[in-house]
C-alpha positions in Angstrom: 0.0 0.0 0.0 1.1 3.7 -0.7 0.5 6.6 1.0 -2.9 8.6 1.3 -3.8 11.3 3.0 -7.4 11.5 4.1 -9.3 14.9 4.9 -13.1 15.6 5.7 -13.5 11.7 4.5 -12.0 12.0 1.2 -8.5 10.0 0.3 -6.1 11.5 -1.6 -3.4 9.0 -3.2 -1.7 10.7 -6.0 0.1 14.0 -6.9 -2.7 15.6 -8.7 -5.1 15.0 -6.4 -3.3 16.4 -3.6 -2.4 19.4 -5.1 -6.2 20.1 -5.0 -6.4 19.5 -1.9 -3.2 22.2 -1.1 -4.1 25.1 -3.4 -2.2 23.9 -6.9 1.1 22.0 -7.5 3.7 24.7 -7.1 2.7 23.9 -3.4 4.1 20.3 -3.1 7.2 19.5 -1.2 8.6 16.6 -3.4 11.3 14.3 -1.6 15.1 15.6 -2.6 15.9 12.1 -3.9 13.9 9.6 -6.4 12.4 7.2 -3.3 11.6 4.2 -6.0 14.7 1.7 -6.1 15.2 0.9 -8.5 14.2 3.0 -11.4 14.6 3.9 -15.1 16.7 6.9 -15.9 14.1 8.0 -18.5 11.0 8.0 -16.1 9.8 10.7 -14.5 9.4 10.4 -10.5 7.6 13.4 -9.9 5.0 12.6 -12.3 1.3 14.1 -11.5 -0.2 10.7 -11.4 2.1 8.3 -9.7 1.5 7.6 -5.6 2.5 9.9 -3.2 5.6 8.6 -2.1 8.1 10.9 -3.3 5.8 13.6 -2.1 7.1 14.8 1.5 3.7 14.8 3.1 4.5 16.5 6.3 6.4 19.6 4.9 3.5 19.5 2.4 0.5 19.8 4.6 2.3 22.2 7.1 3.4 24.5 4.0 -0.8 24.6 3.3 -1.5 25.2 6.8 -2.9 22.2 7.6 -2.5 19.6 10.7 -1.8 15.8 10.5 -1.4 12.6 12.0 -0.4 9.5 11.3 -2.6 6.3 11.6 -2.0 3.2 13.0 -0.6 2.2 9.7 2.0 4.6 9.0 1.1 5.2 5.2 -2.3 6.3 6.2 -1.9 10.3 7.2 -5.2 12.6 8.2 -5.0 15.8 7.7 -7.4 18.8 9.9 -7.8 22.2 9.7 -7.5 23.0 12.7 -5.7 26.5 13.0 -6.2 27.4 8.9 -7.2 30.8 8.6 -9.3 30.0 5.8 -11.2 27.0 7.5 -14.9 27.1 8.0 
């Protein structure tokens, strides 16, 4: 299993979706070194539509303001807006 992010009951699992979730893509933290082992020189690691996995989830979510935990699995993470200043 890959990492998701779940917030207000809604899973997250790739790039593209997350970067809804965040405010657009420019806001992703991706991971400062390719995290699949191994993998082909010619593919693209930060693709849009691959898991989350090179995506550093906790410097994303705090860079959007948001909280998070991790769940008893640790690829499961829930983010809260608890403290955003544009939460309802």
């Amino acid at each position: 299993m890959c990492n998701t992010v779940e917030y207000r009951g809604r899973l997250y699992s790739s790039p593209a979706q997350l970067a809804t979730l965040v405010g657009g893509a420019e806001k992703l933290v991706w991971q400062s070194k390719n995290p699949f082992v191994p993998w082909a020189s010619d593919k693209d690691w930060k693709a849009m539509d691959l898991c989350l996995c090179p995506i550093d989830l906790a410097a994303t979510l705090e860079k959007a303001g948001f909280k998070w935990a991790r769940g008893y699995d640790p690829m499961e993470w829930f983010a809260s807006d608890a403290g955003r200043a544009d939460s309802p």
